[in-house]
N, C-alpha and C positions, 0 to 999 in steps of 0.2 A: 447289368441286369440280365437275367439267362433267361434267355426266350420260353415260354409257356410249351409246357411237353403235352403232344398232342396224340391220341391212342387213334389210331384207322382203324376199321369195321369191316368188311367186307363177309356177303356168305357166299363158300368158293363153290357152290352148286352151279352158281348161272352169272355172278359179276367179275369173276378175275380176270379176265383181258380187260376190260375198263377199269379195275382196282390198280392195274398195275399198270397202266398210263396216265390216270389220275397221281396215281403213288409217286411219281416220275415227273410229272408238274409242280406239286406241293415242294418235291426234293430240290426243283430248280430257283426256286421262290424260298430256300431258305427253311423251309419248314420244319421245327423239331418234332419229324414223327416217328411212332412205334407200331407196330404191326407185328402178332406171333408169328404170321407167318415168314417176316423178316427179321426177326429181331431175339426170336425163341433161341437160347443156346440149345445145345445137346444136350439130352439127357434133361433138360427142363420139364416138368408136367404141365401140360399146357392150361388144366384148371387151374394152376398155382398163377401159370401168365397173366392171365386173363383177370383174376383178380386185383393184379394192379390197377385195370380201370376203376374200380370204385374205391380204390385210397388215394389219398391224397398228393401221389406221384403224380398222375396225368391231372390237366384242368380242363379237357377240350374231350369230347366225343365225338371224331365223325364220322358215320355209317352211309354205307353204299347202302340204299333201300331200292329193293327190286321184287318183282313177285313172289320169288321162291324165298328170297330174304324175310320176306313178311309172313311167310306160313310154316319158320322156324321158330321152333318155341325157346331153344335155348341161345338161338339169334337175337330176338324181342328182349327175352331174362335179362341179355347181357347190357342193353339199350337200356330196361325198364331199372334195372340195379345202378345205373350213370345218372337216372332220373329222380331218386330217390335220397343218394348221395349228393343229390347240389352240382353236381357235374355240369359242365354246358354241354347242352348238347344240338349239333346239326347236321339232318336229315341229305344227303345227296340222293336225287331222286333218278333214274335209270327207265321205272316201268313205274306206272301207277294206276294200275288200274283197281287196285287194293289196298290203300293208305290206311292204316289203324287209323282210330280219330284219335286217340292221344299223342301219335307223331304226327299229322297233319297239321294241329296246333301249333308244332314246334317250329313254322316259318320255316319249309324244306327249301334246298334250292334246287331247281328245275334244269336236267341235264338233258330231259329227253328230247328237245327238239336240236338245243343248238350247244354242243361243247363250249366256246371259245366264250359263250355269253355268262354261260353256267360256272365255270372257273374264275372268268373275274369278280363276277359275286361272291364267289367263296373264298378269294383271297382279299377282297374288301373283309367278309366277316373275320378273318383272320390274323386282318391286318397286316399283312404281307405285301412286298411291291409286285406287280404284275412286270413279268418278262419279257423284254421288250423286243421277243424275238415272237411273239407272241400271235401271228398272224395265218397260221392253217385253216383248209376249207372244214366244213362239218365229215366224220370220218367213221365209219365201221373197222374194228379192229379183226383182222383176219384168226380163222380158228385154228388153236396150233400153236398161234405164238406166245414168244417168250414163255415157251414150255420148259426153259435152261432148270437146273436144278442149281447154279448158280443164281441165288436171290439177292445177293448182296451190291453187283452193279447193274443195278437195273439200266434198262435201255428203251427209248422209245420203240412203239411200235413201226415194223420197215414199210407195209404196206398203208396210205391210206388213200380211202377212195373217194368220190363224190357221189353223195346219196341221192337215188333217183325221187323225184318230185313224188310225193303221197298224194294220193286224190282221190276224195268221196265221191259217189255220183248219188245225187238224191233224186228221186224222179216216184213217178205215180204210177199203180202196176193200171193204166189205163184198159190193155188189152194184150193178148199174147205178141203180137202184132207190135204193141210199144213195148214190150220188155224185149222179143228179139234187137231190135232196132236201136236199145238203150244198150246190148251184152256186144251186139258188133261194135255199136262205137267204143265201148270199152278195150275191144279185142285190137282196133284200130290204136288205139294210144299205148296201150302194153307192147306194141311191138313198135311205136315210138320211144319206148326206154321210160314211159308214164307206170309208176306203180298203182294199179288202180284198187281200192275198195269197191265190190260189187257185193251186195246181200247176194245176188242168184250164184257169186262164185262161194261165199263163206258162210252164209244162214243152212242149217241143215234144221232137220227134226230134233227138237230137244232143248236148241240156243236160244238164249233168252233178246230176242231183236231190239229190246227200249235198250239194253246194256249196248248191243252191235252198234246203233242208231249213237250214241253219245260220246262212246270211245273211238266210232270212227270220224266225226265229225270234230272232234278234240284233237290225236294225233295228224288228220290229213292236214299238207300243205297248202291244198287247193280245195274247193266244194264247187263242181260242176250242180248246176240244179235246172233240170229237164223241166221247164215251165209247159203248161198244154190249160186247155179249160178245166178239164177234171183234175188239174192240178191246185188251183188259183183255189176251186169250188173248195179242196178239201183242206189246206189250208189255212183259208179266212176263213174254214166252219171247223178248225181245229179237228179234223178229222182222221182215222187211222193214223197210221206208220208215216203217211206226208204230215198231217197236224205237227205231231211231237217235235219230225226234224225241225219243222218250218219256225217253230217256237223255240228251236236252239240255237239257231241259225241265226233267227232274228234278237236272242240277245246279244251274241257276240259283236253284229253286223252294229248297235245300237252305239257302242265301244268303241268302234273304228270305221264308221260312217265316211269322216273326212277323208282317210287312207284307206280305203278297202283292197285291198287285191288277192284274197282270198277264196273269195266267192265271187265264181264267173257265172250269172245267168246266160241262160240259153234258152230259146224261142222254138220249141218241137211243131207245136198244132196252134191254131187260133192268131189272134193277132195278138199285140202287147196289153194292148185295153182289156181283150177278154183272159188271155191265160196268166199274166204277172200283174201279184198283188201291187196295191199301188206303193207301198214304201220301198219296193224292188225298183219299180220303174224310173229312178233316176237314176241307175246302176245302169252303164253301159251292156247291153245282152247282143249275143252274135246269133244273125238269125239262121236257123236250119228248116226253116220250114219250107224252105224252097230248094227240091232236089238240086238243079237245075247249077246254084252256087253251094252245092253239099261242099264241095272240095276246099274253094275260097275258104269257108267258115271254119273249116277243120282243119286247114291251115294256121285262121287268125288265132284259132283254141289253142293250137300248140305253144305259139307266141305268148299268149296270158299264160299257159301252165309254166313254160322256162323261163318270164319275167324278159322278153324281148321283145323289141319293136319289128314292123316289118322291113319299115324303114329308116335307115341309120340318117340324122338329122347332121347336114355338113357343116364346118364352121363359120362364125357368122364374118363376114368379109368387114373391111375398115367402110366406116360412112362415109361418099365420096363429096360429101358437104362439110364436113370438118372442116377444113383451110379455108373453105371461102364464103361462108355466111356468116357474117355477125350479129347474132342472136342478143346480145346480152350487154347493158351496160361495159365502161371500164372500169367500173368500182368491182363488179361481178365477177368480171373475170380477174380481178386482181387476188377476190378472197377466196373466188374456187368452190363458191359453199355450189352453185347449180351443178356444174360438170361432176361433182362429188354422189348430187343426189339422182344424177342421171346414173354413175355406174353403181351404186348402190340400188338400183329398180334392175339394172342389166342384169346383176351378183342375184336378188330376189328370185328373177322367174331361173336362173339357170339352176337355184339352189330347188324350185319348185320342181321341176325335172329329176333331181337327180331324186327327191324324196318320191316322186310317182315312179320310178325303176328302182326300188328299195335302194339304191345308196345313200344310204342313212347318215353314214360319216359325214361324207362331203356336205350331204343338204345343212347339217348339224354346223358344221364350222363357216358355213355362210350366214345362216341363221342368226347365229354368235357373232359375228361380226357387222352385223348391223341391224342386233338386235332392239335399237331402238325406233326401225322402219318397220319394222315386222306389221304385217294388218292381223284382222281377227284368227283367220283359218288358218295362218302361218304362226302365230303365238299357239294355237290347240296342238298343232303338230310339235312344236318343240315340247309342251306336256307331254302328250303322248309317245315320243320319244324316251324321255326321263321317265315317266313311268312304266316303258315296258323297257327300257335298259338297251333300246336302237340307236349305234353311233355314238353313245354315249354310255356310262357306268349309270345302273340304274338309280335315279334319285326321287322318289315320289316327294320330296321338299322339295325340291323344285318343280318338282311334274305339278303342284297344286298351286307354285306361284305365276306358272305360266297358265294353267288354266284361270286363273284369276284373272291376268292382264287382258285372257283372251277373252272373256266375259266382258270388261270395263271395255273394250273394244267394239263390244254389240252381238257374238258369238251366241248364234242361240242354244248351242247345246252343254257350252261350258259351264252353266250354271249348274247342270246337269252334274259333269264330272266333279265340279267344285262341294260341291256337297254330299256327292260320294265319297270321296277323300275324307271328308268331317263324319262322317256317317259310319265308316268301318276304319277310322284312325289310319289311314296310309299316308305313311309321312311326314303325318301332324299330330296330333293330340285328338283322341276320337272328341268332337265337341259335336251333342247334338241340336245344342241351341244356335251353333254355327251353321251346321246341317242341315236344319230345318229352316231357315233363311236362307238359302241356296236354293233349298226344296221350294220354296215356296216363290222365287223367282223364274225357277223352270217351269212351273203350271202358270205361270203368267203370259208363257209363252205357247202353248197346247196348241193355239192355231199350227203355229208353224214345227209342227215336232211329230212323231210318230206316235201313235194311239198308245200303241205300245209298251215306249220309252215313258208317257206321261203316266201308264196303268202303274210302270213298274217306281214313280218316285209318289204316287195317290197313296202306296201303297205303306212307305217308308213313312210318310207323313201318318197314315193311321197306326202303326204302329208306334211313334212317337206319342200321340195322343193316347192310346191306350195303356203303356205303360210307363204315361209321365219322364221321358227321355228327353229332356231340354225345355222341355212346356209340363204346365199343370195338365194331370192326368183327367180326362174327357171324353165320357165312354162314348156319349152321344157324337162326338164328333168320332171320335175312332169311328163308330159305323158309319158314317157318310162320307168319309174317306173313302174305309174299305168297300163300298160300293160304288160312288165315283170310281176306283181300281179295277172291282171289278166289271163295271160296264165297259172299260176299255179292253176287257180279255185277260183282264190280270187272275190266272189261279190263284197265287198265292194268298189273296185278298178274299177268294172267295173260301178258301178254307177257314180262312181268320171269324169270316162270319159265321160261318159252320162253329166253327167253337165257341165262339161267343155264343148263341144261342141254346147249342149242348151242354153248355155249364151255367148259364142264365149270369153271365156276367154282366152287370147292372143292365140287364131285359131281364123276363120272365122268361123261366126257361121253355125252350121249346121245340123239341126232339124232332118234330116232322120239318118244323125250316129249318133245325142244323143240316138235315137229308138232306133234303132240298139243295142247299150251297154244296156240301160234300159233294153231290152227283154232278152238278153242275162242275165243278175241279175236277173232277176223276172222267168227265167224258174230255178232259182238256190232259189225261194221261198224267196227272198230277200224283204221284205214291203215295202222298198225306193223305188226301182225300180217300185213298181207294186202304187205308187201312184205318182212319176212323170210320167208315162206313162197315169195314169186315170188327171193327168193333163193337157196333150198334147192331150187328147180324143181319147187317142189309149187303144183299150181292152187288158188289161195285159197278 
């Protein structure tokens, strides 16, 4: 049977060193691909080329999308004409900070944080065996290379290097005094070999700061967050440029709770009671409020940003009780089942270790191996594994039957995830009568859960009820969801009401409480709200 002929994409304005180390992995993996820029004879017209993508020579489209790729028209034409044809097509994503919505649809796959993760996703869609030589750090391809005008053996890239840690610093413009104080620590980790994000280094006159604010909080490895009281204050009152982040921060933070190691809080002014809201304060924070250990602390910070300890933990020596206490029956020791389930607890916390210093492999092949000891928080982590693709080839089938067991275990946030999965179909069959039984076990649990996280599943459930998605459609319940939702901070809930009111769906209509919820969303930096308001000709 002859392999599926596959046409590459690429716009050579700003992807070709990445197109032609992608091109050069595919090739290693067997891959039947075509590309004009390798594949064009002499004397060919290259619009005739190009043409073969939407006949029925090639069955596969895969395009490099990167910004400059995306503000080509006859780049998009060539993509949108593969679309039209029945073509498959998939998205490799590079830069996105401009996705069309009809490729973002198309389930891109995500190169921009980590190569080696992003390829094997693409050779799973492609069905390809991954190369089992396959094991390079994250890499920038040097400018210049494989500039040969020999395109026919390609060669990997000679130089690759290890990309310096990204890191946001969020913090409150409290007073000239804290922004100094916030640009020297900054100046301090950049000359640690720290890439930092700082608005005072890249916001000028004219930059749109909610875009600065979400793209850098998105691409950074790390999120420094400068806690103080007028931090805390303007935060939990969703307030300026701190509200927004605080509110992006804490969805993601809501995701990976159990593992966080993204977001390092930090103690500037006040104690922890007054300046860090309370769903931070079970997040270890290194304190700086005291010049006195400035150095310690900024020490321990480098440690969190490079994912290293300070102290390297020695190995654990033999028990010198072994040989000469007998613990255990002779039947016990005949079947082996205790000594078994003692190194199976040893294997547990060492696999716990390695998942808390991102070695994900390791923790993943422990996990697996005794996976029927696993407890609550050690079953979420193997979901959340499988579902972001950590140490493992990403599986949201599986990521959803592990979040399951971790629920049947007593997990109070996997009801959470478990209904998420049912909710937007990852993995499984979107079912929202499955999802809303999920949903509806996670607000069972409100006590013990983030205001937050219960605003944002109050929220899911009135949407359910309002447009009849798994349950009989109930208007009056929708609104007392979406306000349960929105009493815990939930915007999106409060816009919901804002339209419900603006179009008098089953209420009377009524234009001054649509405002009402709208303003309330838009002082919470919500976009919907702050353009059904410029619709209704009320200034946001």
């Amino acid at each position: 049977m002859d392999q599926q002929k596959i046409y590459f994409s690429y716009s050579h304005d700003d992807a070709s060193e990445f197109a032609y180390r992608l091109y050069y992995d595919l090739k290693r993996a067997d891959a039947n691909l075509w590309n004009n820029q390798f594949n064009t004879r002499a004397g060919e017209m290259l619009e005739r080329a190009l043409k073969k993508v939407v006949t029925k020579e090639f069955g596969h489209l895969i395009f490099i999308g990167s910004d400059k790729s995306f503000q080509s028209n006859s780049f998009l034409d060539e993509v949108y004409s593969a679309l039209e044809e029945k073509i498959k097509v998939t998205p490799v994503i590079i830069s996105s900070s401009n996705i069309p919505d009809r490729i973002s649809k198309l389930q891109p796959i995500d190169f921009t944080k980590d190569y080696n993760q992003g390829l094997i996703r693409l050779l799973k869609v492609l069905k390809l065996q991954i190369p089992p030589d396959l094991s390079i750090p994250p890499f920038k391809i040097e400018e210049n290379h494989l500039k040969s005008n020999n395109k026919k053996n390609i060669e990997p890239p000679a130089s690759i290097k290890m990309e310096s840690p990204k890191v946001f610093i969020s913090y409150s413009w409290d007073s000239p005094e804290h922004k100094e104080w916030v640009r020297n620590l900054a100046n301090k980790l950049l000359a640690k070999g720290v890439d930092i994000i700082l608005d005072q280094y890249e916001l000028r006159a004219g930059r749109n700061f909610i875009h600065f604010m979400e793209n850098s909080v998105t691409k950074a490895d790390k999120v420094i967050v400068v806690f103080t009281p007028n931090y805390k204050l303007k935060a939990e009152g969703k307030k300026s440029g701190v509200g927004y982040e605080y509110s992006i921060l804490n969805t993601e933070l809501y995701q990976n709770i159990a593992s966080n190691e993204k977001y390092i809080p930090i103690l500037k002014e006040g104690n922890f009671n007054d300046s860090i809201p309370t769903f931070i304060q079970q997040l270890i924070a290194l304190d700086f409020s005291n010049t006195i250990n400035h150095d310690e602390s900024f020490d321990d910070l480098l440690y969190a940003i490079y994912n290293k300890s300070r102290f390297e933990k020695p190995a654990i020596g033999e028990n010198p009780f072994n040989k000469s206490v007998n613990y255990f029956t002779e039947s016990q020791k005949d079947d082996g089942l205790i000594q078994i389930k003692q190194q199976g607890t040893t294997e547990l916390k060492k696999a716990d270790r390695y998942f808390d210093i991102k070695a994900y492999q390791k923790a993943f092949g422990i996990y697996m191996k005794y996976s029927d000891d696993l407890d609550d928080i050690q079953c979420t982590r193997m979901g959340w594994m499988y579902e972001e693709g950590k140490g493992v080839i990403k599986d949201c089938t599986e990521a959803t039957i592990w979040y399951i067991k971790a629920a049947k275990k007593g997990n109070k946030y996997a009801p959470y995830f478990v209904g998420f999965m049912y909710y937007f179909g990852k993995g499984v069959d979107q079912d929202y009568k499955e999802a809303f039984k999920w949903f509806i076990k996670t607000v069972k649990n409100e006590s013990d859960l983030p205001k937050e996280l219960i605003g944002s599943v109050m929220y899911f459930i009135g949407n359910m009820y309002r447009f009849g998605n798994g349950i009989s459609k109930d208007k009056d319940k929708a609104i007392r969801w979406y306000e349960k939702a929105a009493e815990k901070g939930n915007a999106d809930a409060m816009v919901a009401i804002g339209n419900i009111y603006e179009n008098g769906i089953g209420i009377d209509k009524n234009i001054k409480e649509a405002i009402k919820w709208y303003k309330k969303a838009s002082e919470m930096r919500n976009a919907d709200a702050k353009d059904s308001l410029k619709r209704l000709g009320v200034e946001p």
